[in-house]
NUKOLSE-262999 format. One line per field, with one value per residue (C-alpha): residue number from 1; residue in three letters; x, y, z. Coordinates in Angstrom, 1 decimal. Example, Ala and Ser with C-alpha at 12.3 -4.5 7.8 and 13.67 -1.06 7.14 Angstrom:
2
num <- [1_2]
residuo <- [ALA_SER]
px <- [12.3_13.7]
py <- [-4.5_-1.1]
pz <- [7.8_7.1]
//
This chain:
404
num <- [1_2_3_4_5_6_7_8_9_10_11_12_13_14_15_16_17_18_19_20_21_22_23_24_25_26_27_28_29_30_31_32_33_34_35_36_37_38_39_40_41_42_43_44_45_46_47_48_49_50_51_52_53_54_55_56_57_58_59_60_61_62_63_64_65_66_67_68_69_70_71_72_73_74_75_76_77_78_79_80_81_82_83_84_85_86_87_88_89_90_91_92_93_94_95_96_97_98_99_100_101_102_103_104_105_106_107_108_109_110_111_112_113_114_115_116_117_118_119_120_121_122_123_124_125_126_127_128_129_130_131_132_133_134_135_136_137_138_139_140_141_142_143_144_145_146_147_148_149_150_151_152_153_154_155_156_157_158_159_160_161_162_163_164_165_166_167_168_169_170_171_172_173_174_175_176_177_178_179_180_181_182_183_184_185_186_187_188_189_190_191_192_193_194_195_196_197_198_199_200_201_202_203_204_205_206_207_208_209_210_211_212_213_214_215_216_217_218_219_220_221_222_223_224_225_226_227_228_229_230_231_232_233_234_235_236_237_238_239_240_241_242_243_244_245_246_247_248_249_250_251_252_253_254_255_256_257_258_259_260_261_262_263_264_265_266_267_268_269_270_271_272_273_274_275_276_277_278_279_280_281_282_283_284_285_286_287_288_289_290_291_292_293_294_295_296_297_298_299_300_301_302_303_304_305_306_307_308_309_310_311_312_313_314_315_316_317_318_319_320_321_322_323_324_325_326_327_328_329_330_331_332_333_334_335_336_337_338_339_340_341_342_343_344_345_346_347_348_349_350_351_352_353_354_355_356_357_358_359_360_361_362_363_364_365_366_367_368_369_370_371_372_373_374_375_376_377_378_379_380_381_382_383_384_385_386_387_388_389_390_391_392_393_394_395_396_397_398_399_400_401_402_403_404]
residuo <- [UNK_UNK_UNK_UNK_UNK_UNK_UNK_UNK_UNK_UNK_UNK_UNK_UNK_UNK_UNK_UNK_UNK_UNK_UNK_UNK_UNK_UNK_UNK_UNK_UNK_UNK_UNK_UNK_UNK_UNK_UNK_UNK_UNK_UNK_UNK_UNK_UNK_UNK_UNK_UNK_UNK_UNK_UNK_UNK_UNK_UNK_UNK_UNK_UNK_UNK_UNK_UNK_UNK_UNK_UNK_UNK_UNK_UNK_UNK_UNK_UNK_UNK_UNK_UNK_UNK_UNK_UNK_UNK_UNK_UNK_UNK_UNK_UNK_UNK_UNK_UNK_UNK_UNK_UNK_UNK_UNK_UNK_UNK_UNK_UNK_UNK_UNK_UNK_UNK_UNK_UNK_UNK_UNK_UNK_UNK_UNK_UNK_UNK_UNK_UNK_UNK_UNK_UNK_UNK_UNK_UNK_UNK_UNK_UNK_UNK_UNK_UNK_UNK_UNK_UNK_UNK_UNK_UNK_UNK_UNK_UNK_UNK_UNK_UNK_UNK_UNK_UNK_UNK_UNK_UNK_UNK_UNK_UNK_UNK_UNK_UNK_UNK_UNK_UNK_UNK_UNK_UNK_UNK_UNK_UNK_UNK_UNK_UNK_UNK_UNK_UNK_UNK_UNK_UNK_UNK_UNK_UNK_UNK_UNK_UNK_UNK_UNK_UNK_UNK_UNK_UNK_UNK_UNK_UNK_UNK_UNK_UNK_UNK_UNK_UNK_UNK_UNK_UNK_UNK_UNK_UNK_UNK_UNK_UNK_UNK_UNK_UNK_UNK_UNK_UNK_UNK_UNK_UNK_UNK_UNK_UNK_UNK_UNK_UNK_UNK_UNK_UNK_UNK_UNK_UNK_UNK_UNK_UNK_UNK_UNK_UNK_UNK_UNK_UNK_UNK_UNK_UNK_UNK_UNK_UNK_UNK_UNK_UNK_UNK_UNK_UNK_UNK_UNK_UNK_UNK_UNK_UNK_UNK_UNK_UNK_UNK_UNK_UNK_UNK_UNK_UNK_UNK_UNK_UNK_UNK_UNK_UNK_UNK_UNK_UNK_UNK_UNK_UNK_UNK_UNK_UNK_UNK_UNK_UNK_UNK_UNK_UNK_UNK_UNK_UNK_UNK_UNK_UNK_UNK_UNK_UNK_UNK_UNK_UNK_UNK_UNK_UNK_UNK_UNK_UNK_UNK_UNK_UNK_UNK_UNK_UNK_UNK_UNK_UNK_UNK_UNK_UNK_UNK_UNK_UNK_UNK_UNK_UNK_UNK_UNK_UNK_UNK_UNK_UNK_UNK_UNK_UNK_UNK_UNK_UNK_UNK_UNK_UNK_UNK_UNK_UNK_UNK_UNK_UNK_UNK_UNK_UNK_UNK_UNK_UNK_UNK_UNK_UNK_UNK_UNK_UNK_UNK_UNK_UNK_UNK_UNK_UNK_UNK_UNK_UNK_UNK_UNK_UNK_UNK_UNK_UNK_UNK_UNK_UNK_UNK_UNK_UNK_UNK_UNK_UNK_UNK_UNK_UNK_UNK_UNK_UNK_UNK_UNK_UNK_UNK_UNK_UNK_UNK_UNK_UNK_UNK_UNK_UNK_UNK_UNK_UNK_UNK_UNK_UNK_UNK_UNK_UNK_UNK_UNK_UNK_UNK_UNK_UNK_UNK_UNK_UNK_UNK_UNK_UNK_UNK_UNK_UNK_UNK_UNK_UNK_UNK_UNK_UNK_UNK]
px <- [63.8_66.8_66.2_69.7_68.9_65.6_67.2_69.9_67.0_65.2_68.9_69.0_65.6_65.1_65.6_68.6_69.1_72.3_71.5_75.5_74.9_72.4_74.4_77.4_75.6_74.3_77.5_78.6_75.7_76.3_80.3_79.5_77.0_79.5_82.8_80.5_78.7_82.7_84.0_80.7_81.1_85.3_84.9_82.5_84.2_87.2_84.6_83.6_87.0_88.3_85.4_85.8_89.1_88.2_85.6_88.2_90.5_88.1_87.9_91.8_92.6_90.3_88.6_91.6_95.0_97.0_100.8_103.6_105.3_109.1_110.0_107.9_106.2_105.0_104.2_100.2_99.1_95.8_94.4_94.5_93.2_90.2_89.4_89.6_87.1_85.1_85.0_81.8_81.4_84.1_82.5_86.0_89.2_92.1_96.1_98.1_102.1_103.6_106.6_109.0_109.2_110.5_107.7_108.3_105.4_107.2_109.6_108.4_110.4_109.2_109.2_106.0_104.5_103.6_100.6_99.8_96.1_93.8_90.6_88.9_90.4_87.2_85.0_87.4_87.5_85.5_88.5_86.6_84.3_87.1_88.1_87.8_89.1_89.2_87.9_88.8_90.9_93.8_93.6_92.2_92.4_95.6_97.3_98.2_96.6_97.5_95.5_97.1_96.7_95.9_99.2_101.5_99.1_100.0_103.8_103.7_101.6_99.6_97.3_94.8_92.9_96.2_95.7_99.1_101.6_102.6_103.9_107.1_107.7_111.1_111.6_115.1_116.2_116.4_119.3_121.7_123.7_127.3_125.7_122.5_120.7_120.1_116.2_113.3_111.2_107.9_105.2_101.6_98.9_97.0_93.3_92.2_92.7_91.7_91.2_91.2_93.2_96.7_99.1_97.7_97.2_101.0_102.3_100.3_99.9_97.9_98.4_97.3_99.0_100.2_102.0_103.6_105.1_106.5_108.3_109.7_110.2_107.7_105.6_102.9_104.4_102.1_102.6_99.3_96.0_93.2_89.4_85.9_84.1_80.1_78.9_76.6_79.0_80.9_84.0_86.3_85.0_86.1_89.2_89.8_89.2_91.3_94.2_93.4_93.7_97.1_99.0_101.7_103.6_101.2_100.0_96.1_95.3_91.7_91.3_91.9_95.4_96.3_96.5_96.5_99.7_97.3_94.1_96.2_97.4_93.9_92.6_95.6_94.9_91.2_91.9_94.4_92.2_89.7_92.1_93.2_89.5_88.9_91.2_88.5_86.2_88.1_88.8_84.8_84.8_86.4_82.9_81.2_83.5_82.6_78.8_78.6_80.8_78.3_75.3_77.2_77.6_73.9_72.6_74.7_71.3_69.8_72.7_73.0_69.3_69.6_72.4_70.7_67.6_70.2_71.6_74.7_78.3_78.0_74.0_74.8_78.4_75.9_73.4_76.2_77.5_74.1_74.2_77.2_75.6_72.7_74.6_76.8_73.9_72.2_75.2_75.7_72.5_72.0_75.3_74.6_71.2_73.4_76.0_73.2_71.4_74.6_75.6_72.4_72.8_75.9_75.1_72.4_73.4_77.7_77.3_81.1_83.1_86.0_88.5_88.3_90.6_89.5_87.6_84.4_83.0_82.0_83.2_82.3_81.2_80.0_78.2_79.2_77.4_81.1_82.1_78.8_79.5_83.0_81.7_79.2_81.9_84.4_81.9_80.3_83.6_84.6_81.2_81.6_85.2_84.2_81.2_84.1_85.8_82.5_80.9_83.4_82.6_79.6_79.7_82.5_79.7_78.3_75.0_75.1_75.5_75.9_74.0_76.2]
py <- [104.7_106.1_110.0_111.3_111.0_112.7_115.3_115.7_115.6_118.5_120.4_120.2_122.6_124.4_128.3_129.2_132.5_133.4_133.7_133.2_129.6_129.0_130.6_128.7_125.6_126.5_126.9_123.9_121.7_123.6_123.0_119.2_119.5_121.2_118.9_115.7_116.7_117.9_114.1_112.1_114.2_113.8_110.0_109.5_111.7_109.1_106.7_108.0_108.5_104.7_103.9_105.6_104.3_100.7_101.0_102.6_99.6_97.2_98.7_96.9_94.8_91.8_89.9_87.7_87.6_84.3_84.9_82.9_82.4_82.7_84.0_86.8_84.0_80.9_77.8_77.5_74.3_73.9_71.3_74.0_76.3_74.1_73.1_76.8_77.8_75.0_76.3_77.8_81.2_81.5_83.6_84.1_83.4_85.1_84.7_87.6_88.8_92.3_93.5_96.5_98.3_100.9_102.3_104.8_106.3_109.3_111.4_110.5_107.3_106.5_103.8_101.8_98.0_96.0_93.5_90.8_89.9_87.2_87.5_86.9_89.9_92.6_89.9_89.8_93.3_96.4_98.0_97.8_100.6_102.8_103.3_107.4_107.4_104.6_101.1_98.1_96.0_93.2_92.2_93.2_91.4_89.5_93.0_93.6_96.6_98.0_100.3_102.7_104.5_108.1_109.2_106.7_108.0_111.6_111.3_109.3_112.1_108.9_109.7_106.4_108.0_107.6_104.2_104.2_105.3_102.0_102.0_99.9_98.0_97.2_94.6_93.4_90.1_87.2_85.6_87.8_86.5_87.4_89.4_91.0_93.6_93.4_94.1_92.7_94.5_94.4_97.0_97.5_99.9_102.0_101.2_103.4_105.1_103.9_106.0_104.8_106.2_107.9_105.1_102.9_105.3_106.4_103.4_100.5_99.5_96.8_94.2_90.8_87.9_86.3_89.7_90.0_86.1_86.9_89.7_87.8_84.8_82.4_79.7_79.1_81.1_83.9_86.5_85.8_84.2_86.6_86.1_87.2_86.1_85.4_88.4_86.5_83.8_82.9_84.7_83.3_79.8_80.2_81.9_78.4_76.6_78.1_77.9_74.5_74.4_76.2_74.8_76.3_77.4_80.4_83.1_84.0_87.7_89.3_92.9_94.6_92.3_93.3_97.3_96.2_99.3_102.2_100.9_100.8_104.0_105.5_104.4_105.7_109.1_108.8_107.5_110.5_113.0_111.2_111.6_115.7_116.4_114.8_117.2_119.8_118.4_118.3_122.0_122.4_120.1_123.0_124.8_121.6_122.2_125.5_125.2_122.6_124.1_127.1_124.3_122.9_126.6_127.5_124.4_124.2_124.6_121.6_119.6_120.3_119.6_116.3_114.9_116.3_113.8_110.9_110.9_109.8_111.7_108.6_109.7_113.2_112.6_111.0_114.1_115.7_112.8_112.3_116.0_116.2_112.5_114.6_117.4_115.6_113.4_116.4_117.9_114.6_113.5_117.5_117.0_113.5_115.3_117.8_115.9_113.2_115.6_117.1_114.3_113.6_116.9_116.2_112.8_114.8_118.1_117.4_121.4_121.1_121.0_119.3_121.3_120.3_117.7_114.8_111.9_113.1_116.7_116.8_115.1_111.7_110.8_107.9_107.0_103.6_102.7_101.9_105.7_106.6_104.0_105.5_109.4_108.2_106.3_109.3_112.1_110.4_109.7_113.1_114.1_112.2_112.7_116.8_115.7_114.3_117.2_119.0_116.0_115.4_119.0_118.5_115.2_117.0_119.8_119.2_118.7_120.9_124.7_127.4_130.6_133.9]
pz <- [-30.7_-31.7_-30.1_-31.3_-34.9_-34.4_-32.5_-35.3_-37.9_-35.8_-35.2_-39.4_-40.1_-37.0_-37.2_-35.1_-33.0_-35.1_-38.5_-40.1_-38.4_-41.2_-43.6_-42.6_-42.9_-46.0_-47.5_-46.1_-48.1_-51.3_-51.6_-50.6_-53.5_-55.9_-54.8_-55.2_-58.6_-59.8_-58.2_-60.2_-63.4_-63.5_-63.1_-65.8_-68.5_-67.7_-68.4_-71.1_-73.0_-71.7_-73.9_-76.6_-76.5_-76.5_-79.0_-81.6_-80.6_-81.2_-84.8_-85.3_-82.1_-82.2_-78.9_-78.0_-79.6_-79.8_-79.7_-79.5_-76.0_-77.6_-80.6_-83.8_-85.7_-85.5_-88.0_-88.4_-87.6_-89.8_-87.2_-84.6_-86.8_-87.8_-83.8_-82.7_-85.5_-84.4_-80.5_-78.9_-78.8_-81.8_-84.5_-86.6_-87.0_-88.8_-89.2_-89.5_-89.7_-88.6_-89.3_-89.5_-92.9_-95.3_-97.3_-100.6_-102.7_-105.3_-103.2_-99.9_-97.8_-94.2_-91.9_-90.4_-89.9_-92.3_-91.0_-93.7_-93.4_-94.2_-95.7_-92.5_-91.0_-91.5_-90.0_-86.8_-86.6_-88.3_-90.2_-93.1_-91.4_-91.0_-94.4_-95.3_-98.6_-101.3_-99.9_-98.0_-100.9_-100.5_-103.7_-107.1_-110.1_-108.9_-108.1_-104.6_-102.8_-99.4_-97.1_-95.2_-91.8_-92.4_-90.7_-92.6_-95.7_-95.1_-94.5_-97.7_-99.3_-101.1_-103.4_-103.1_-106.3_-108.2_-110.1_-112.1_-109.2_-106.9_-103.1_-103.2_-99.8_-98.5_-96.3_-94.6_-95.7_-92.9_-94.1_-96.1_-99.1_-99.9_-103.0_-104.0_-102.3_-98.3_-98.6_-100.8_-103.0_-103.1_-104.9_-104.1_-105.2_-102.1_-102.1_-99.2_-95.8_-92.5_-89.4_-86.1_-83.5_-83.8_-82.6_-85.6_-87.9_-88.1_-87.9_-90.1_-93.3_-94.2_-96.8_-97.8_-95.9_-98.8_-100.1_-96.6_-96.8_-100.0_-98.2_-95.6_-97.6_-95.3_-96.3_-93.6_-90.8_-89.0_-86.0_-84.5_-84.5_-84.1_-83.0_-82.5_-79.9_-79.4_-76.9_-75.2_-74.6_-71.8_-72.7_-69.7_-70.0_-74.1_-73.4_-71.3_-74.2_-76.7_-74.6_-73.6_-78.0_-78.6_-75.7_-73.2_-76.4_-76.9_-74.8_-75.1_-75.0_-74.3_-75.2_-71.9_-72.3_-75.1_-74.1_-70.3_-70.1_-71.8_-70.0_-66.4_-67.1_-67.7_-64.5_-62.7_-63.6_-63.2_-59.8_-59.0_-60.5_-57.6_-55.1_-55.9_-56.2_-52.9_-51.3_-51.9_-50.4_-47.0_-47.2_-47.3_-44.3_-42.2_-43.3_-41.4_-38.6_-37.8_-38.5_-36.2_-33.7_-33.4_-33.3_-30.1_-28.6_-29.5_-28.0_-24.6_-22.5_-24.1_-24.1_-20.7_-19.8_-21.7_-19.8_-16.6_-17.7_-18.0_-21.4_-21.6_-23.0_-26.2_-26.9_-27.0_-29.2_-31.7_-32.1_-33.7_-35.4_-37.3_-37.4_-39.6_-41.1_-42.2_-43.6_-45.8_-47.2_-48.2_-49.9_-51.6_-52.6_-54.2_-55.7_-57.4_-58.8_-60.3_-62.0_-63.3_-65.6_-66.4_-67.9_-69.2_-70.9_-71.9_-74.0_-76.0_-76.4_-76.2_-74.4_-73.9_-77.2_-77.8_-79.7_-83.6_-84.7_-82.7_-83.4_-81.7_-81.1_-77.5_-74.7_-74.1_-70.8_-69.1_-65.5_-63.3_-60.6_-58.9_-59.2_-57.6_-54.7_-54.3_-54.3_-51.3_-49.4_-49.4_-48.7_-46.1_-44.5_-44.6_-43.1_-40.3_-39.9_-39.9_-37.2_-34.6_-33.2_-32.6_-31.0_-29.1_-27.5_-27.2_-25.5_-22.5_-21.7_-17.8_-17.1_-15.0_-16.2_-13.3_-14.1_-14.7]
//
């Protein structure tokens, strides 16, 4: 039977002759509560924006991205093309070609990309279901139509409703002639707006594949090869297969790859937000410190007593080990109550705005089960790190205690 823990346990509830050793202790449990419920709730807003995040990128970056190891573009080879759409757990397939270009609608000039598309492009990804204004066209009645990103729409002050006035596209030339002008000239009519998330949106313009090969003056060539993938499929096994497909010439990218720098920098900060807000929960371990201290003082007889009956300096260090054990579970499990239905809350009720302008209009938020795992670790560990320096006083007391 292990006798510590049930004297701990009894230690936890029992009245105590000094009443600010209840209130001490009571403090103790409620900033445990408060730093774990701030720790669970932090992480899963994280969560929650990362994906938010991904789901927005999903809406223009496609499951895996095929790019060429050296070099911008790359001949298609339509036997690779035809064995990659054939693959498992490949739903689509699409070819597209980016590049740098000068952009003028009216009065207005800027700078942006260019990404050629095929018609199997809305089927890799859901642009289509970002259009805001106009609609998803690459081509219409044998006239070239662009869409552009809301930011690169708004420094172009396009007006997709306009019908007569064209975008013209200017693209560098690759091989410059002794004569003639150094760029080629392209014009296109806007057909609508996408909105997805700012990077994109000032900074693409979408266009038919064949309008952006005229451009650059290519035949066949594309950037990249992008695809959809089953969901229920085996997505490393097909990632395997595709590269076993393209060869050591290409690179394979899944989507955490292909914005591996923003996603690592997301979990950095969630990981440092982690770390500050653990701090706080140290400084309510000195709380823990003195409560238990004052347990130690109160119970001097009994400690005493015990060790006269045989128990040993270790037995009576673990009392107050599973002392400050208890303390910190209560704290934690009170604290993982509260942050669970605030987030509960949260997802139905969005009770903490967002100021206007974003994409959504409450925070997003998100539990793990990892996060939860990690809270428990580090409050526990804090517990019993707070439990040490009064055990150990406990544990030097004599069993012996000579009367005043």
């Amino acid at each position: 039977m292990n006798w510590p823990l049930r004297i701990a346990r009894r230690y936890l509830f029992a009245k105590r002759s000094t009443n600010a050793i209840n209130v001490i202790s009571g403090i103790s449990v409620f900033g445990i509560a408060i730093g774990t419920a701030a720790l669970v709730i932090v992480l899963s807003v994280f969560n929650g924006f990362e994906d938010l995040i991904s789901s927005l990128f999903s809406s223009f970056n496609p499951d895996v991205k095929i790019l060429p190891v050296e070099g911008k573009v790359f001949e298609v080879d339509s036997s690779k093309l035809a064995t990659l759409r054939q693959l498992p757990g490949v739903e689509a397939v699409s070819l597209s070609l980016e590049e740098v270009a000068f952009f003028e609608y009216k009065e207005s000039q800027d700078f942006g990309t260019l990404k050629g598309v095929d018609e199997y492009f809305a089927a890799v990804t859901r642009i289509d279901s970002t259009v805001r204004e106009g609609v998803y066209s690459l081509k219409n009645n044998g006239q070239q139509m662009v869409i552009l990103g809301l930011g690169m729409r708004n420094k172009l002050t396009v007006d997709v409703d306009n019908f007569v006035t064209p975008l013209f596209v200017y693209m560098a030339k690759r091989k410059k002639g002794t004569f003639g002008e150094p760029f080629r000239k392209r014009r296109a009519q806007p057909a609508g707006t996408f909105v997805i998330q700012q990077d994109f949106d000032n900074q693409y313009v979408l266009s038919s594949l064949e309008f952006a090969r005229q451009l650059l003056d290519y035949d066949d060539e594309a950037s990249a090869i992008e695809l959809r993938l089953d969901p229920e499929g085996d997505q490393p096994a097909v990632l395997e297969s595709i590269q076993a497909v393209m060869g050591p010439e290409f690179v394979v990218l899944d989507r955490y790859r292909q914005d591996e720098a923003f996603l690592k920098l997301m979990n950095i900060e969630k990981w440092m937000s982690f770390a500050i807000l653990s701090l706080t929960l140290v400084l309510v371990a000195f709380n823990m410190v003195g409560s238990l201290w004052m347990i130690v003082l109160e119970k001097k007889k009994d400690i005493a007593i015990l060790k006269s009956m045989g128990a040993t300096a270790a037995k009576v260090r673990n009392i107050f080990l599973y002392e400050g054990l208890l303390l910190s579970l209560l704290g934690m499990v009170s604290g993982f109550v509260l942050a669970v239905l605030f987030i509960v809350v949260q997802k139905l009720l969005g009770v903490v705005p967002i100021p206007a302008g974003f994409v959504v209009d409450a925070y997003p938020i998100s539990m793990r089960l990892l996060d939860f795992v990690a809270v428990a670790v580090t409050v526990v560990g804090i517990g019993i790190l707070a439990s040490l320096p009064p055990a150990r006083k406990a544990a030097s007391i004599d069993a012996m205690i000579r009367e005043e």
